[in-house]
C-alpha positions as a Markdown table, in Angstrom:
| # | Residue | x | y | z |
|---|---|---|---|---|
| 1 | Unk | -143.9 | 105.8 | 79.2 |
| 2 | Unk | -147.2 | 103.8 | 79.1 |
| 3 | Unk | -147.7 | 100.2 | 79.2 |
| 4 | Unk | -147.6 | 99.4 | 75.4 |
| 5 | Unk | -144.7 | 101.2 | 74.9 |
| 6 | Unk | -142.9 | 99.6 | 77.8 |
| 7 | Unk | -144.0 | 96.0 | 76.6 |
| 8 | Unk | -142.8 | 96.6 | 72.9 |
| 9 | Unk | -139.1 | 97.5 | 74.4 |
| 10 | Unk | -138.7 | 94.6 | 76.9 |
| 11 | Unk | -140.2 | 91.9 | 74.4 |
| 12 | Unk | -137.7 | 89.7 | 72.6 |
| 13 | Unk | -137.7 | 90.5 | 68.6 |
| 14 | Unk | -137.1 | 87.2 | 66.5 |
| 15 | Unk | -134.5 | 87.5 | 64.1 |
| 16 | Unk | -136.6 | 87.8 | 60.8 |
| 17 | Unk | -133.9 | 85.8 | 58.8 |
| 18 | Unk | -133.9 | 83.0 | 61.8 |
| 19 | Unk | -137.4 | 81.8 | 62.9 |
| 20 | Unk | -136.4 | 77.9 | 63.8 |
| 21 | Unk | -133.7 | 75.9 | 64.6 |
| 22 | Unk | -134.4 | 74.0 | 61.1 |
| 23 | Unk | -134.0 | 77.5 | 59.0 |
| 24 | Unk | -130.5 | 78.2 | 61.2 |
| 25 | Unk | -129.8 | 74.6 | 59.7 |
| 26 | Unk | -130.9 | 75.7 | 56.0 |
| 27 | Unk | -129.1 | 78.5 | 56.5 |
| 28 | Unk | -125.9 | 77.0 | 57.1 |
| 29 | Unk | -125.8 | 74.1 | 54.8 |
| 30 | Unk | -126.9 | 77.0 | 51.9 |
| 31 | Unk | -123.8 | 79.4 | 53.1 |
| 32 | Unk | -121.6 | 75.6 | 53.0 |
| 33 | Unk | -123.1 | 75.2 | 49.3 |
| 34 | Unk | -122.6 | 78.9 | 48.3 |
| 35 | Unk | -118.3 | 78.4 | 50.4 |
| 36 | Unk | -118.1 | 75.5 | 47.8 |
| 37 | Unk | -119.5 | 76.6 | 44.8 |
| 38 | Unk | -117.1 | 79.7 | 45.5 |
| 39 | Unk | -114.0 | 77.6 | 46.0 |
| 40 | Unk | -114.9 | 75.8 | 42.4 |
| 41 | Unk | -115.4 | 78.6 | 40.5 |
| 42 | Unk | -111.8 | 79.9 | 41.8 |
| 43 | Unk | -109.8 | 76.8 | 41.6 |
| 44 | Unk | -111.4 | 76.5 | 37.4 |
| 45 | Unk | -110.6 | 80.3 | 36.8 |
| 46 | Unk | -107.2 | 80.5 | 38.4 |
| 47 | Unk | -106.1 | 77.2 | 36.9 |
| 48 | Unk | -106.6 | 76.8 | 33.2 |
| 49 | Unk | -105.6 | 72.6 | 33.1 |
| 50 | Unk | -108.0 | 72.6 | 35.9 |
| 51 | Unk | -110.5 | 74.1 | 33.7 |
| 52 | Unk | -109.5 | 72.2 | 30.5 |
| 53 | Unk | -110.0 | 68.7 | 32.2 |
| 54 | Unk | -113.6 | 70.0 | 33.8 |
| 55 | Unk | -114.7 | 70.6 | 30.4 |
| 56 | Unk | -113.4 | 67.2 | 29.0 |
| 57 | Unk | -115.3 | 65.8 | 31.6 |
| 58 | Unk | -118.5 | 67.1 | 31.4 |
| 59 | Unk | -118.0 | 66.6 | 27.5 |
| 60 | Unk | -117.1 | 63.0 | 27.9 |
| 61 | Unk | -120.7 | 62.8 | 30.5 |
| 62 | Unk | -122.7 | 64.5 | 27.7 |
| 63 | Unk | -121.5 | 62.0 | 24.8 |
| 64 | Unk | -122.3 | 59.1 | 27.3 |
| 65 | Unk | -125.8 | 60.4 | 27.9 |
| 66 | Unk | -126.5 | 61.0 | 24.5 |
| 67 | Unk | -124.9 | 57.8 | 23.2 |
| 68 | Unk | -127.9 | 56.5 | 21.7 |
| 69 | Unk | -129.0 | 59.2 | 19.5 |
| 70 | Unk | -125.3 | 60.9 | 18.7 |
| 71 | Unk | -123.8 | 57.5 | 17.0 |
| 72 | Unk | -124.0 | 57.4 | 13.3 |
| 73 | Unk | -124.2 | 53.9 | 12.8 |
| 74 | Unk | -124.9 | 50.6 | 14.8 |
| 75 | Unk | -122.0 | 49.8 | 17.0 |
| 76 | Unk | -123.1 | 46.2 | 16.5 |
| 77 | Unk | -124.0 | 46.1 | 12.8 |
| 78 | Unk | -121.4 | 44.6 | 10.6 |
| 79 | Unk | -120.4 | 45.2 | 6.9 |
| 80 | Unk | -117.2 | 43.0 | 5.6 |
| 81 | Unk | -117.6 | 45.7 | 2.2 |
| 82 | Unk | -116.3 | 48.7 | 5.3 |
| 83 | Unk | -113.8 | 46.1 | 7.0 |
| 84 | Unk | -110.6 | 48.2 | 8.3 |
| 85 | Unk | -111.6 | 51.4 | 6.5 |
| 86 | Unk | -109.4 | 54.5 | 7.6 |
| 87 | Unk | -111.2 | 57.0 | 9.0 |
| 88 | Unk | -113.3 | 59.2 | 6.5 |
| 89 | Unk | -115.9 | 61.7 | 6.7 |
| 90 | Unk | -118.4 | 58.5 | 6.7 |
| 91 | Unk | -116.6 | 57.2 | 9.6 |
| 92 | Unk | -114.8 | 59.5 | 11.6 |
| 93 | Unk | -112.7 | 57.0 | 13.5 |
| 94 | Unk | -112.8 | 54.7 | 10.7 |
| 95 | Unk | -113.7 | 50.5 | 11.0 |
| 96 | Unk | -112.9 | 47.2 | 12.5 |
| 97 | Unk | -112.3 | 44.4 | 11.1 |
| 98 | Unk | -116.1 | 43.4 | 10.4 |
| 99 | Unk | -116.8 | 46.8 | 9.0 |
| 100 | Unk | -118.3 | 48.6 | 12.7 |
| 101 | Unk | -118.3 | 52.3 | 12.9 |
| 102 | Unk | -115.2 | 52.6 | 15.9 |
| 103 | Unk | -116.4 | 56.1 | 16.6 |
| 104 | Unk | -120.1 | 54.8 | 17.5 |
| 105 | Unk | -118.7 | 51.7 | 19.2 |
| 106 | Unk | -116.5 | 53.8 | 21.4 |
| 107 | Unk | -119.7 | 56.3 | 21.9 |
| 108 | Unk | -121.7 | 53.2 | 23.5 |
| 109 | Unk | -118.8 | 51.8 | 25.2 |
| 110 | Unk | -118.1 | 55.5 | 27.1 |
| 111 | Unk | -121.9 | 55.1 | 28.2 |
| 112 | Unk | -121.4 | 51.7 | 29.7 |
| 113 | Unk | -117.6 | 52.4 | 31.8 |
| 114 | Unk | -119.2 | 55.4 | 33.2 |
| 115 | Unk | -122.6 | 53.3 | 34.1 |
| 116 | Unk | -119.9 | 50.6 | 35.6 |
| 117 | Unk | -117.2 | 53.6 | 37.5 |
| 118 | Unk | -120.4 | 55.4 | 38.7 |
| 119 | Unk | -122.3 | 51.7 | 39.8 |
| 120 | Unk | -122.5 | 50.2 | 43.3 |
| 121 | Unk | -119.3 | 48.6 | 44.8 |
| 122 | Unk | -119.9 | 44.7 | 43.9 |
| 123 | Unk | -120.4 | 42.8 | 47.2 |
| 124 | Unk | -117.3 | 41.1 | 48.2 |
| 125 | Unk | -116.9 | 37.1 | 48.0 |
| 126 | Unk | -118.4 | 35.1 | 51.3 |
| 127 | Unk | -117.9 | 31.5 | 51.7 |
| 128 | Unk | -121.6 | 31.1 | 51.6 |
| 129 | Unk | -121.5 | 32.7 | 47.9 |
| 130 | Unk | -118.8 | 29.8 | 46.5 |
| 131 | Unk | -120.7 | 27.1 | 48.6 |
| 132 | Unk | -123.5 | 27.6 | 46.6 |
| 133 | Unk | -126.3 | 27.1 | 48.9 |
| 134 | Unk | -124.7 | 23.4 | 49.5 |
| 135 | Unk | -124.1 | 22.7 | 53.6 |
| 136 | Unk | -122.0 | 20.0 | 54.8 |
């Protein structure tokens, strides 16, 4: 055996897939990702009220984010002719009382509760907040 055979059988190969501690990392937080995504798609197929109220979800999230350019009318703009009109192919879910589409008003107002669910918790009272600044 000569000397460059020798040294390629005692030299440590790397592992190609593994070349640093980061990409061991990588690696495992993409297997974690690919173990959730797996357990998702199983508990939506094997569960169809699972699946049903996924879909209602992500319906209700597209609506919100296209609020603005899906309503048919102004949510704001009142007309006393449309007051408390039953809903109609003009206006789905009908009027108010001052003659606003309720199907565009709800549109905006699904935008706004899921900006206010998905918001920052609001910072809890401190005496110095009441106190107003104002020392004694």
């Amino acid at each position: 055996m000569d000397e460059t055979t020798r040294r390629e059988l005692t030299t440590p190969v790397a592992d190609p897939g593994v070349s640093t501690p980061d990409a061991a990392v990588d690696r495992s937080i993409g297997t974690r990702l690919k173990t959730q995504w797996r357990h998702v798609r199983h508990v939506l197929a094997s569960n169809p009220v699972s699946l049903l109220a996924f879909v209602l979800f992500v319906l209700i999230v597209v609506v919100a984010l296209l609020g603005p350019w899906i309503t048919p009318y102004d949510p704001l703009a009142t007309n006393a002719a449309n007051a408390l009109k039953p809903p109609s192919w003009s206006h789905w879910f009908g009027t108010d009382q001052l003659g606003r589409d309720v199907l565009s008003r709800v549109v905006i107002a699904t935008r706004l509760d899921l900006m206010i669910s998905g918001g920052p918790p609001l910072p809890r009272p401190s005496a110095s907040m009441w106190s107003c600044g104002k020392t004694r």
